[in-house]
Backbone atoms as SQL, in Angstrom:
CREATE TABLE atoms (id INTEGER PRIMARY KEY, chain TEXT, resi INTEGER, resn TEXT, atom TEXT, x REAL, y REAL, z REAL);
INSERT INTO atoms VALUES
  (1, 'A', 1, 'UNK', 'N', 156.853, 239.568, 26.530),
  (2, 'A', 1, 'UNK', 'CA', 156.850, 238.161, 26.243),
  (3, 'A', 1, 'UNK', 'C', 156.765, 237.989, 24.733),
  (4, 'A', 2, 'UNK', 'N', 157.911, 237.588, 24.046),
  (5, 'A', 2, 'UNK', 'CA', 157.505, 236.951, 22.550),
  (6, 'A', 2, 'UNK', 'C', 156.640, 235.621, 22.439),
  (7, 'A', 3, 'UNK', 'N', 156.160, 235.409, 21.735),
  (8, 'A', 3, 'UNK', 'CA', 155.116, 234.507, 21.126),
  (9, 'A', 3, 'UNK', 'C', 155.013, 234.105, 20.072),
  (10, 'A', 4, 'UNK', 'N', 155.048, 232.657, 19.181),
  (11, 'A', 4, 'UNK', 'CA', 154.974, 232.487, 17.962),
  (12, 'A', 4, 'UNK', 'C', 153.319, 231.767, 18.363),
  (13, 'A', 5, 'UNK', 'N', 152.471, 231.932, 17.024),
  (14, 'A', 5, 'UNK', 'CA', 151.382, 230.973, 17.005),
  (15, 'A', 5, 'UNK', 'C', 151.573, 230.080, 15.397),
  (16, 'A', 6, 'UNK', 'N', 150.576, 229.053, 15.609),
  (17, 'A', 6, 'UNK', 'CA', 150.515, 228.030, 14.693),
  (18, 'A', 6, 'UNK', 'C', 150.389, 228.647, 13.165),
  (19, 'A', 7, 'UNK', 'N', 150.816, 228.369, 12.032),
  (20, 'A', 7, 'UNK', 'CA', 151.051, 228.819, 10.720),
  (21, 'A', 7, 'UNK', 'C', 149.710, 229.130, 10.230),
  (22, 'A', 8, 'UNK', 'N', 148.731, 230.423, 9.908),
  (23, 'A', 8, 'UNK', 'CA', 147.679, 231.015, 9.610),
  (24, 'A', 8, 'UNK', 'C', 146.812, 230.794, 10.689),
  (25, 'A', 9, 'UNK', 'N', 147.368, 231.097, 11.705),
  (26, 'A', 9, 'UNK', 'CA', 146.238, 231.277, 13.110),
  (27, 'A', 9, 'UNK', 'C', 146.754, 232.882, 13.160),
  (28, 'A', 10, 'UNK', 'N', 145.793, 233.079, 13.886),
  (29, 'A', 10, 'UNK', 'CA', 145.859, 235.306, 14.494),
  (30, 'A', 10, 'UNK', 'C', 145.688, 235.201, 15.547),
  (31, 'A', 11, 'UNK', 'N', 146.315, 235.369, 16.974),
  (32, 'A', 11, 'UNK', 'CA', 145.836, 235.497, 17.840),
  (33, 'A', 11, 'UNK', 'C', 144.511, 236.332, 18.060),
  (34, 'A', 12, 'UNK', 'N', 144.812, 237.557, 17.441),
  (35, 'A', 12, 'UNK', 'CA', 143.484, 238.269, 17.804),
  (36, 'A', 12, 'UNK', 'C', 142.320, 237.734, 17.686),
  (37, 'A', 13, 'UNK', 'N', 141.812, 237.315, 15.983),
  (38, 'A', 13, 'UNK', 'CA', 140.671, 236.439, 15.832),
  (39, 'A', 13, 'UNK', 'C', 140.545, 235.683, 16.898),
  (40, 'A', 14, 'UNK', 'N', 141.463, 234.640, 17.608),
  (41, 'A', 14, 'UNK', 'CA', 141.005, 233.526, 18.726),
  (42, 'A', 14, 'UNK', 'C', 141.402, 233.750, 20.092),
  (43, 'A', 15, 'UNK', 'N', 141.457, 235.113, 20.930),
  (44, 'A', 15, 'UNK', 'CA', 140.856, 235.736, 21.883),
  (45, 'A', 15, 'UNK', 'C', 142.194, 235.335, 22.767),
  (46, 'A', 16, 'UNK', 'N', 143.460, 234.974, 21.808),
  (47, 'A', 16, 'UNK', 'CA', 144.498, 234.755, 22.797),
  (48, 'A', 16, 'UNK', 'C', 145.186, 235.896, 23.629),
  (49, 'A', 17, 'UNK', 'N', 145.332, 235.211, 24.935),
  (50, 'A', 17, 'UNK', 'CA', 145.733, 236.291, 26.190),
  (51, 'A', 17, 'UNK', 'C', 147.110, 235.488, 27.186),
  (52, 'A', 18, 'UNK', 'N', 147.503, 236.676, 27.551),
  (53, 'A', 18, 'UNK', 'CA', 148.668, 236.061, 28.497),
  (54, 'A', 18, 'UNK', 'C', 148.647, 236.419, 29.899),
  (55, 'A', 19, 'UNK', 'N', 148.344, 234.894, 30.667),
  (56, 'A', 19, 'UNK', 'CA', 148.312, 235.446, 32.506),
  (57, 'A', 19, 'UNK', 'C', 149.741, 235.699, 33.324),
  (58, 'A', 20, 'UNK', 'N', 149.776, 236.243, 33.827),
  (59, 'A', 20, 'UNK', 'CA', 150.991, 236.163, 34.799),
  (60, 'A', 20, 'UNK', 'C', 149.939, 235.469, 36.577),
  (61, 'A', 21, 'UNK', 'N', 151.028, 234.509, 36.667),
  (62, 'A', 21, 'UNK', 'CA', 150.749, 233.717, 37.752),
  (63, 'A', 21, 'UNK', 'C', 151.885, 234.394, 39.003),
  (64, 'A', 22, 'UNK', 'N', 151.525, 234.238, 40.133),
  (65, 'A', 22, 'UNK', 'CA', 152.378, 234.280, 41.289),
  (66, 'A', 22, 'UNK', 'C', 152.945, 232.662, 41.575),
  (67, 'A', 23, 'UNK', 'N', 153.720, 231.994, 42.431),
  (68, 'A', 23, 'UNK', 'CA', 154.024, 231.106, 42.683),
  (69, 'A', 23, 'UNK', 'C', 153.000, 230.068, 43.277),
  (70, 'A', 24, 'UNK', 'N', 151.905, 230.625, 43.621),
  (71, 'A', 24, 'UNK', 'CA', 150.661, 229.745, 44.146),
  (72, 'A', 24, 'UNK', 'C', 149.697, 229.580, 43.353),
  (73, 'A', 25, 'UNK', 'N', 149.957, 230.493, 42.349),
  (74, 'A', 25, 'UNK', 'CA', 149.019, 229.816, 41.039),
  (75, 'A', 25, 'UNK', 'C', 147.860, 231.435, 40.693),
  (76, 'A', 26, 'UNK', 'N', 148.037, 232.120, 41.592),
  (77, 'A', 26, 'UNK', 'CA', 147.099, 233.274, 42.046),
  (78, 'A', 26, 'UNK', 'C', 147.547, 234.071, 40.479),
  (79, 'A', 27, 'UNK', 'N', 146.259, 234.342, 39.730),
  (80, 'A', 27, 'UNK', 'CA', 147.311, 235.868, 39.007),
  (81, 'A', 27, 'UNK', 'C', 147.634, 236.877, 39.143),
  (82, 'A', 28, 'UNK', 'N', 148.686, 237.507, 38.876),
  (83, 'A', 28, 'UNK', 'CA', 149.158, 238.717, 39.087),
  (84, 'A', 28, 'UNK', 'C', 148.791, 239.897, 38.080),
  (85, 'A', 29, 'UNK', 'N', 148.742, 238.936, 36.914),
  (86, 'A', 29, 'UNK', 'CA', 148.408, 240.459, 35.754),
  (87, 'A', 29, 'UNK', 'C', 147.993, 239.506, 34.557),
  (88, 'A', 30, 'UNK', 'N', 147.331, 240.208, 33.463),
  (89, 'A', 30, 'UNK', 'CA', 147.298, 239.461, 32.217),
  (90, 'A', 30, 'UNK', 'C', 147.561, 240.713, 31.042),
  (91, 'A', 31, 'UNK', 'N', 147.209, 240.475, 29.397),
  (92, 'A', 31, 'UNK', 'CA', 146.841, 241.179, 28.555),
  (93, 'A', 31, 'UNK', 'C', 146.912, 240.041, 27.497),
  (94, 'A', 32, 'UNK', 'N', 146.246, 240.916, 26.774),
  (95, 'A', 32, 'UNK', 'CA', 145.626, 239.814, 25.457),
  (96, 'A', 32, 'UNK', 'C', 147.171, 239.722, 24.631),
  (97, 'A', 33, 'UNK', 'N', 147.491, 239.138, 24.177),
  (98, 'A', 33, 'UNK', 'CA', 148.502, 238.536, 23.604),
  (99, 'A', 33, 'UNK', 'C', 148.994, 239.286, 22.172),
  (100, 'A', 34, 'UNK', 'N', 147.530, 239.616, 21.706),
  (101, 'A', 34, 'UNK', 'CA', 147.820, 240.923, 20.038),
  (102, 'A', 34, 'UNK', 'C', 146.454, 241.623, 20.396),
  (103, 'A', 35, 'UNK', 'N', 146.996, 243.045, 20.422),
  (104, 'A', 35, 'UNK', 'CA', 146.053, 244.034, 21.195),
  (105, 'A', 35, 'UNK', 'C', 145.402, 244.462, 19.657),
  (106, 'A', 36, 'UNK', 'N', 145.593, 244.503, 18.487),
  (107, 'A', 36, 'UNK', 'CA', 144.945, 244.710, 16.984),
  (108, 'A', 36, 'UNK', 'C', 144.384, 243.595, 16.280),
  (109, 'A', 37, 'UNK', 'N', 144.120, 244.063, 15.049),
  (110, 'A', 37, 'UNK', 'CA', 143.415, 242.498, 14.189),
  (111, 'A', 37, 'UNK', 'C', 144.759, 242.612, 13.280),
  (112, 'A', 38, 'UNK', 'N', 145.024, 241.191, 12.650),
  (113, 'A', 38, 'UNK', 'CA', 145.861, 241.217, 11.836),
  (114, 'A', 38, 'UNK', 'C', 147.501, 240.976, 12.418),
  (115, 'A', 39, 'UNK', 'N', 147.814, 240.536, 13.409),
  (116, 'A', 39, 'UNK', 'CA', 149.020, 240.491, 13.891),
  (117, 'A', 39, 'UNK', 'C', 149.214, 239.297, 13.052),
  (118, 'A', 40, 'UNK', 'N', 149.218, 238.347, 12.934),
  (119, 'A', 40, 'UNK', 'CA', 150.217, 237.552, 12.517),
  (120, 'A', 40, 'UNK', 'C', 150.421, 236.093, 13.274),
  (121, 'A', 41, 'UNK', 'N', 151.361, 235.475, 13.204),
  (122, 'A', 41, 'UNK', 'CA', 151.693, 234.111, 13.683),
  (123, 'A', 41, 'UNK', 'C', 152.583, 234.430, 15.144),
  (124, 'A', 42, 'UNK', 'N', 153.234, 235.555, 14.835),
  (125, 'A', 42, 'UNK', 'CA', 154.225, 235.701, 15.813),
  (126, 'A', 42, 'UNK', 'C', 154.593, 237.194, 16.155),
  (127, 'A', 43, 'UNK', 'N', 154.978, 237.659, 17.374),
  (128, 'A', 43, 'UNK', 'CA', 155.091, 238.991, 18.144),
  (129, 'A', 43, 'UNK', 'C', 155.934, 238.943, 19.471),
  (130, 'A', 44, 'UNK', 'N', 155.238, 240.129, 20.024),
  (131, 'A', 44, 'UNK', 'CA', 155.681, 240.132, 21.433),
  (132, 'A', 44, 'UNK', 'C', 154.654, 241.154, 22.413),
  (133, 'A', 45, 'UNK', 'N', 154.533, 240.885, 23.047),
  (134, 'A', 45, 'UNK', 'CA', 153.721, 241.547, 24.065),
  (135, 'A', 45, 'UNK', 'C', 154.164, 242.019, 25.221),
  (136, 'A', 46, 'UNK', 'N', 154.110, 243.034, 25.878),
  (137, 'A', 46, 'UNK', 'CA', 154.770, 243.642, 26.756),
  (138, 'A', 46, 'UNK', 'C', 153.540, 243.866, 28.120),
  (139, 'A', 47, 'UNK', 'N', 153.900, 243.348, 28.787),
  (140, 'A', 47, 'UNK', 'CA', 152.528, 243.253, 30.030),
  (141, 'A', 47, 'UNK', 'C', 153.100, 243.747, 31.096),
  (142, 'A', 48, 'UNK', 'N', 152.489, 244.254, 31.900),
  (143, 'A', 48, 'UNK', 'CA', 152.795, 245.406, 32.769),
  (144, 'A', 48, 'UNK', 'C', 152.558, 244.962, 34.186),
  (145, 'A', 49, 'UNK', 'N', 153.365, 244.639, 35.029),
  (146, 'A', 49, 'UNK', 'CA', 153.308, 243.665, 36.165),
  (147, 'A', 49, 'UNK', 'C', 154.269, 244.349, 37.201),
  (148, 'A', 50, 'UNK', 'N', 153.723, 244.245, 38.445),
  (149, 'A', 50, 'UNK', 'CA', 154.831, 244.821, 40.031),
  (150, 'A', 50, 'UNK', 'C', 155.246, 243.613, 40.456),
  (151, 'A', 51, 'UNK', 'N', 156.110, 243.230, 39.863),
  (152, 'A', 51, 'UNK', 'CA', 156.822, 241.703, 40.199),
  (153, 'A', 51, 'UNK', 'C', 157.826, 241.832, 41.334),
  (154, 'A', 52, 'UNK', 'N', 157.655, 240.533, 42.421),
  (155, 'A', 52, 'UNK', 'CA', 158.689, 241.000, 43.252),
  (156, 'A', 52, 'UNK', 'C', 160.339, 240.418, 42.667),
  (157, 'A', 53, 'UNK', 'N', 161.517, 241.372, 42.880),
  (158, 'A', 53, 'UNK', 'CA', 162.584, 240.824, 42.874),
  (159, 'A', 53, 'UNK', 'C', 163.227, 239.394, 43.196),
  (160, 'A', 54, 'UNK', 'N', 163.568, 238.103, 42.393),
  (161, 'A', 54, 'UNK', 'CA', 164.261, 237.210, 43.120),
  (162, 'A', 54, 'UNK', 'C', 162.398, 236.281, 43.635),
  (163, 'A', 55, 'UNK', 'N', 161.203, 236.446, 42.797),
  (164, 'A', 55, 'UNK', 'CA', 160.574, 236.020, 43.281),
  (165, 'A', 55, 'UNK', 'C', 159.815, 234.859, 42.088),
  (166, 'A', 56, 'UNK', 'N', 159.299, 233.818, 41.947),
  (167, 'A', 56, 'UNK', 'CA', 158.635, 233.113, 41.176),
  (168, 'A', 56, 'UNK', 'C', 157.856, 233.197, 40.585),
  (169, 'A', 57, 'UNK', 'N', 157.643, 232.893, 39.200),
  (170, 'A', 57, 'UNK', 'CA', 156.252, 233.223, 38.814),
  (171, 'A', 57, 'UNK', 'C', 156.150, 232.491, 37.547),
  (172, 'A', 58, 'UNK', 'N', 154.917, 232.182, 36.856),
  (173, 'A', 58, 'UNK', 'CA', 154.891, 231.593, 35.494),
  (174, 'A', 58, 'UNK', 'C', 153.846, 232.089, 34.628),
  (175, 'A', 59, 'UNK', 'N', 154.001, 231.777, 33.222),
  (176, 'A', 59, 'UNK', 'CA', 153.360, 232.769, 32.190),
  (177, 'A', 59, 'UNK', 'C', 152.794, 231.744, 31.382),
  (178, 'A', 60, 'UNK', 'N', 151.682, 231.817, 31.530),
  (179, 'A', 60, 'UNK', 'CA', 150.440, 230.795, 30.659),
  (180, 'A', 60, 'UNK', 'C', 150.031, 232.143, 29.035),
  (181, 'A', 61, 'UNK', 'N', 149.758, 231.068, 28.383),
  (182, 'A', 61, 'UNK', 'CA', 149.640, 231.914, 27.239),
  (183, 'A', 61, 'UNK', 'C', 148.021, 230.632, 27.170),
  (184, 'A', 62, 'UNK', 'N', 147.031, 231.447, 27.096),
  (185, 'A', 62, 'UNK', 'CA', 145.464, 230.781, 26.870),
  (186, 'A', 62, 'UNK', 'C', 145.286, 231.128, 25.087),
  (187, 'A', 63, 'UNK', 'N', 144.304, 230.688, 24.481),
  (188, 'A', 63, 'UNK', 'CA', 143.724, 230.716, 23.508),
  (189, 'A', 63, 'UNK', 'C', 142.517, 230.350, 23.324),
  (190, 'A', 64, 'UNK', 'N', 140.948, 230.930, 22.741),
  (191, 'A', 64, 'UNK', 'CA', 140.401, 230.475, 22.449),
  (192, 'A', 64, 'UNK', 'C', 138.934, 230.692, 23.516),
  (193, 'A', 65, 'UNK', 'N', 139.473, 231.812, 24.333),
  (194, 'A', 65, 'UNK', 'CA', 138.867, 232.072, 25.701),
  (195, 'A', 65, 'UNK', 'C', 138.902, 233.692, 26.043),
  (196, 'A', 66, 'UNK', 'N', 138.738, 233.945, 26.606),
  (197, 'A', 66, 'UNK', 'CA', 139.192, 235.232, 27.604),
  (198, 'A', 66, 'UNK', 'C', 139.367, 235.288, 29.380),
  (199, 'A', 67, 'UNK', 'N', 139.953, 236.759, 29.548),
  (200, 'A', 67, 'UNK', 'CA', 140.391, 236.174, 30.619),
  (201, 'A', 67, 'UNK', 'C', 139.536, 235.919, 32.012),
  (202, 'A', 68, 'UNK', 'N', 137.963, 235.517, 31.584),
  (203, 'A', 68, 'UNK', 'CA', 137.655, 234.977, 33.129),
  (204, 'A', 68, 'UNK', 'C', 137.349, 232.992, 32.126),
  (205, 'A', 69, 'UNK', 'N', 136.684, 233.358, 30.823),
  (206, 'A', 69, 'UNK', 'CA', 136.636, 231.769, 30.520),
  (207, 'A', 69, 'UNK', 'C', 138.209, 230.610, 30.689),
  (208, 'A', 70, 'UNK', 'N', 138.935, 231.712, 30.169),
  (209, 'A', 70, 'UNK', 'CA', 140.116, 230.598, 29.983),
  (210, 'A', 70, 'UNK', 'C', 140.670, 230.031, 28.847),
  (211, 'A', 71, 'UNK', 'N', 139.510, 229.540, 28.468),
  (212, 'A', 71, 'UNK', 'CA', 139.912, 228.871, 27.194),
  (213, 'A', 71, 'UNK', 'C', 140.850, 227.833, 27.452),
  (214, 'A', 72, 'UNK', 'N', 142.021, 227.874, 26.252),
  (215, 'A', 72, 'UNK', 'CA', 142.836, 226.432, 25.920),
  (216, 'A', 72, 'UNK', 'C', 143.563, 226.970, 26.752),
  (217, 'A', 73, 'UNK', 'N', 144.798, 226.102, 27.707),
  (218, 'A', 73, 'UNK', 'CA', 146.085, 226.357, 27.687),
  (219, 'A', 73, 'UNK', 'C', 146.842, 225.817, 26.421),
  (220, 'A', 74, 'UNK', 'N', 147.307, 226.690, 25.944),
  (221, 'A', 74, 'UNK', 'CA', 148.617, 226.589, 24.679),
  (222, 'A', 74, 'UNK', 'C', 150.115, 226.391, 25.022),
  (223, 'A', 75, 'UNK', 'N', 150.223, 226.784, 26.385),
  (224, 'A', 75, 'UNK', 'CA', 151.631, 226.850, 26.562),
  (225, 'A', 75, 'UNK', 'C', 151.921, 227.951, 28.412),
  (226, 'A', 76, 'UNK', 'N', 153.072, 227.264, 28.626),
  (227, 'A', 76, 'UNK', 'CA', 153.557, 228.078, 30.214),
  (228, 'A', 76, 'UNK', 'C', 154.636, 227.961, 30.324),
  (229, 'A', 77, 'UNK', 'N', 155.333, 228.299, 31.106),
  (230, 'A', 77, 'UNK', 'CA', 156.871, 228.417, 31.457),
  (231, 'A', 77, 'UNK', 'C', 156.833, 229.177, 32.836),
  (232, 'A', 78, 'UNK', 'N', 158.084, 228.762, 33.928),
  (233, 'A', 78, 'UNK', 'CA', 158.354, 229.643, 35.017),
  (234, 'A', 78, 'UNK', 'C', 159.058, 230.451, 34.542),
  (235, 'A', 79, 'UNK', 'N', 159.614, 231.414, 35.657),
  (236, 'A', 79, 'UNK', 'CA', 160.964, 232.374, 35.501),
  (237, 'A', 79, 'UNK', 'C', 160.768, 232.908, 36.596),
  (238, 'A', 80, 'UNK', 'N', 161.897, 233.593, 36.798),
  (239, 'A', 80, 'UNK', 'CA', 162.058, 234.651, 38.540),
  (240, 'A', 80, 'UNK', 'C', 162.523, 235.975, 37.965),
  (241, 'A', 81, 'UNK', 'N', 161.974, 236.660, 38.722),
  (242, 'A', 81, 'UNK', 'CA', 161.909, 238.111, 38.141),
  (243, 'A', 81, 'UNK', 'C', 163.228, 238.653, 38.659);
């Protein structure tokens, strides 16, 4: 998943993470969004998921939380695998 953040924000400093949802809202997988200090405004993250073929799902990007608080939603989108 690429990712831009806001102009002198770090994800790392603010605990941003990315969920993978199933179609019912259930998650399937997450990882923190910049696994180092110092990433930057913008990247990509590669998250590791047994997605079914031809099946639904959507990708919340949190900030400001971790992954049982939550934090902000920043942003989501569907897609089918």
């Amino acid at each position: 998943m690429t990712w831009m953040a806001p102009s002198g924000r770090d994800p790392y400093d603010s605990w941003d993470w990315i969920e993978i949802q199933d179609r019912n809202g259930k998650r399937v997988t997450w990882d923190w969004a910049c696994g180092h200090d110092h990433c930057g405004g913008y990247g990509s993250t590669l998250i590791s998921a047994n997605l079914k073929k031809g099946a639904e799902y959507k990708a919340l990007y949190w900030s400001d939380g971790g992954r049982v608080t939550k934090g902000r939603l920043r942003a989501e989108f569907a897609f089918w695998a």
